[in-house]
DRENBAKE-866691 format. One line per 3 residues: their letters; for each residue x, y, z of C-alpha. Coordinates in pm, whole numbers, m for minus. Each point is the difference from the previous one (the first is absolute). Last residue first. Example, Ala and Ser with C-alpha at 12.3 -4.5 7.8 and 13.67 -1.06 7.14 Angstrom:
# residues 2
sa = 1367:m106:714 ~ m137:m344:66 $
# end
This chain:
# residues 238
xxx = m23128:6108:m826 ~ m294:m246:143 ~ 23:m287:m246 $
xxx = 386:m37:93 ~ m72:13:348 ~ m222:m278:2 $
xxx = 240:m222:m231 ~ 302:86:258 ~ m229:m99:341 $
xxx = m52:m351:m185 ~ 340:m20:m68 ~ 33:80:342 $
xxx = m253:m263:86 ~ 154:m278:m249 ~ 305:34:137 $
xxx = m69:m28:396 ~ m232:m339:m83 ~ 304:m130:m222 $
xxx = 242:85:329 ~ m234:m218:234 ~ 12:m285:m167 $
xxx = 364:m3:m34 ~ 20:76:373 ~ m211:m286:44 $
xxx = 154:m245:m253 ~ 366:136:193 ~ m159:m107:312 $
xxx = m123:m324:m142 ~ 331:m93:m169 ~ 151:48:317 $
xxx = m195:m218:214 ~ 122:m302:m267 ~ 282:98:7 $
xxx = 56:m4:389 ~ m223:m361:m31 ~ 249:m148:m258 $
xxx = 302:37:226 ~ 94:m364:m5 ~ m134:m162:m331 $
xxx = m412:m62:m21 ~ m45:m324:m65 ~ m126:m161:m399 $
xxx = 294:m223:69 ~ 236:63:m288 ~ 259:208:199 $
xxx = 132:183:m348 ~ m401:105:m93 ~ m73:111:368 $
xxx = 306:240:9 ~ m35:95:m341 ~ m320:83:106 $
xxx = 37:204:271 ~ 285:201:m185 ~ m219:104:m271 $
xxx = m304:93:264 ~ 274:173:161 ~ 105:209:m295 $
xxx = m336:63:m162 ~ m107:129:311 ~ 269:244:82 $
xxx = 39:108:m297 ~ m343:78:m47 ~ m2:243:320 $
xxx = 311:134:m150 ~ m172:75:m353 ~ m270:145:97 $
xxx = 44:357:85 ~ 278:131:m227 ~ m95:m170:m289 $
xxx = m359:70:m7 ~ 140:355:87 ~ 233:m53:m281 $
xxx = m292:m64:m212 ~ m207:313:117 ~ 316:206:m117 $
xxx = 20:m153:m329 ~ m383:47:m91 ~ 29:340:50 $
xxx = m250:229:134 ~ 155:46:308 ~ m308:2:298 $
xxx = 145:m355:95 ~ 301:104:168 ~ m150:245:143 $
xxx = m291:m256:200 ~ 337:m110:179 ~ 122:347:96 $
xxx = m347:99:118 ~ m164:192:m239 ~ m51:410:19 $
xxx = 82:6:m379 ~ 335:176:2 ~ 101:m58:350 $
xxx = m113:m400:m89 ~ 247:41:m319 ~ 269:172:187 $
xxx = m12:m297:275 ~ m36:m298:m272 ~ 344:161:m165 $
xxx = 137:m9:369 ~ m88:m361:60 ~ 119:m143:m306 $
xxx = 324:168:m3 ~ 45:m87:371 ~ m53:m365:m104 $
xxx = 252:m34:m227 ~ 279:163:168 ~ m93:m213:307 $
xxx = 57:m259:m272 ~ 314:147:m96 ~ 157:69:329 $
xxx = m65:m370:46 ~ 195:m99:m257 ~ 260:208:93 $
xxx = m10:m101:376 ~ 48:m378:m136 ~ 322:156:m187 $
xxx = 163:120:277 ~ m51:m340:189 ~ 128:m234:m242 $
xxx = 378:107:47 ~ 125:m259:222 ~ m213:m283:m216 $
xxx = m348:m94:4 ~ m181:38:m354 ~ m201:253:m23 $
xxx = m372:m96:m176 ~ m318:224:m77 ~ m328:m88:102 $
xxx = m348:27:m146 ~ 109:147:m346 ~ m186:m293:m118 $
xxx = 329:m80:m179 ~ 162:m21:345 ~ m319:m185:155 $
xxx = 66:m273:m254 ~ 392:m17:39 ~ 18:m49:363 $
xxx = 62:m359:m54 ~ 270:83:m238 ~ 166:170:231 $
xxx = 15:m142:309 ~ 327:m160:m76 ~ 187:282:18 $
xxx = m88:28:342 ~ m234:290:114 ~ m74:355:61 $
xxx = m367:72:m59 ~ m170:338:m113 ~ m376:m83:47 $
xxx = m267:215:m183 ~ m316:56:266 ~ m289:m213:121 $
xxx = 3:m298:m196 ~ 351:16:m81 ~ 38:m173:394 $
xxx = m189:m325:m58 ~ 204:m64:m325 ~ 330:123:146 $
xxx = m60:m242:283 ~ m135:m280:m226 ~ 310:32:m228 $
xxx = 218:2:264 ~ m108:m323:160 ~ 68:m165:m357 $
xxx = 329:163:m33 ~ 127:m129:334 ~ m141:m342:m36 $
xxx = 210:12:m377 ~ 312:129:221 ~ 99:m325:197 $
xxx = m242:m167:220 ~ m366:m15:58 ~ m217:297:37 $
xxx = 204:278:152 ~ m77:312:203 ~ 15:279:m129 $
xxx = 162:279:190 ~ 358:13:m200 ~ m258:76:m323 $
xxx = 45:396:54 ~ m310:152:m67 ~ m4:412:m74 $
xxx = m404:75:m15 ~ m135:322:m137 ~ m281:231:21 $
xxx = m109:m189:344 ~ m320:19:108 ~ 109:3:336 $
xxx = m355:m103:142 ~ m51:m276:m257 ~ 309:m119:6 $
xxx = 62:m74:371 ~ m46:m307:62 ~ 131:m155:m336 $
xxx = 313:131:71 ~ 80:m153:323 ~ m136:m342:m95 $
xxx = 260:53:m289 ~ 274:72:294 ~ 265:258:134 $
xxx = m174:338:m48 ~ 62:352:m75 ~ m243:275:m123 $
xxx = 188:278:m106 ~ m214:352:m49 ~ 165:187:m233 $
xxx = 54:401:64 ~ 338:m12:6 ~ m21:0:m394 $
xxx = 277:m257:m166 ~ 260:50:253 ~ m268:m162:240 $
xxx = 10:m325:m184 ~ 414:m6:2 ~ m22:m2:352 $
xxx = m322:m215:48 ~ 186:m273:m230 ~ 280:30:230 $
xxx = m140:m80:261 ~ m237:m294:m147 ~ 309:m147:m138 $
xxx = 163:m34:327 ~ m281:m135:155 ~ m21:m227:m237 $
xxx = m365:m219:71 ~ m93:212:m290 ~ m374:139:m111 $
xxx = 28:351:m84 ~ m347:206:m44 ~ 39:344:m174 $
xxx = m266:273:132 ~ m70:303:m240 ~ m84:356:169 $
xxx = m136:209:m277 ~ 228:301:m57 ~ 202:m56:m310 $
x = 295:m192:m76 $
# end
């Protein structure tokens, strides 16, 4: 799959899952890093330093709002929402989950297995695909910075193509923006369905993550804009 060292971050309170998730995760390149934990707090502590390429989320660890399967599907969707803003999100769920998961699905945000004995083999598909994905990016931003003495993101921008700097609009905004759009969504649904102008249960981790994702957001359109910066002087000087 290449030779840049990917991590995959799997949040499950199965343990039994979890092994054999790793298993079937290291036949897919030995060299992936697996980043295991039990919780969302979990998770959320340690994405920034894992930087995860990948995230497999099994919904067994959310905890629910309400009873029945609609407070399930309603503290999914803020967990998946919260967690596509740093990296695509592979969840295994309930059937029922599904249409709630729809947005970030056709956002190409998440994809969706639905649990059953045989859900786990196709999960590690999925995410063989996105890490598929994103070694493909990578590696053609690697030749190009060889090529031009870039780094690999500034390569990505020294392409002349429109197309290519699209997909690298693409590629580096859209989770952050996922991630906001989706809570802020979810936050007021919440609000609008409680119809007492309070913040719902929750609102203050959603809130905090909207601003991180703002800032990394922020921070990403500053990055851009100097490489393509870097690209324009370059081009005058050839």
């Amino acid at each position: 799959m290449g030779t840049r060292e990917q991590t995959i971050l799997l949040v499950s309170d199965d343990a039994a899952l979890c092994a054999a998730a790793r298993l079937e995760l290291e036949r897919i390149d030995a060299r992936l890093r697996v980043a295991a934990v039990s919780t969302l707090d979990a998770a959320r502590s340690i994405l920034e330093d894992a930087a995860p390429a990948v995230i497999l989320f099994e919904d067994g660890c959310v905890t629910t709002e309400g009873d029945g399967p609609r407070g399930r599907a309603l503290r999914l969707d803020a967990a998946v929402a919260t967690l596509a803003g740093y990296a695509p999100v592979v969840v295994i769920g309930d059937a029922d989950c599904q249409m709630q998961l729809a947005p970030f699905v056709a956002a190409r945000a998440a994809d969706y297995v639905a649990r059953s004995a045989g859900c786990l083999p196709v999960a590690v598909k999925l995410v063989e695909r996105r890490l598929r994905e994103s070694q493909l990016l990578a590696t053609s931003a690697q030749k190009r910075g060889d090529q031009y003495g870039f780094t690999s993101a500034e390569s990505l921008l020294e392409e002349s193509g429109a197309g290519d700097f699209g997909e690298v609009l693409r590629h580096e905004l859209n989770n952050p923006l996922t991630g906001i759009l989706g809570n802020a969504e979810l936050l007021l649904a919440e609000m609008r369905r409680k119809k007492d102008d309070r913040l719902p249960a929750g609102a203050q981790m959603r809130l905090e993550t909207i601003a991180a994702l703002a800032v990394r957001l922020r921070e990403t359109v500053r990055r851009l804009s100097q490489e393509w910066e870097a690209r324009q002087n370059h081009a005058q000087l050839r």
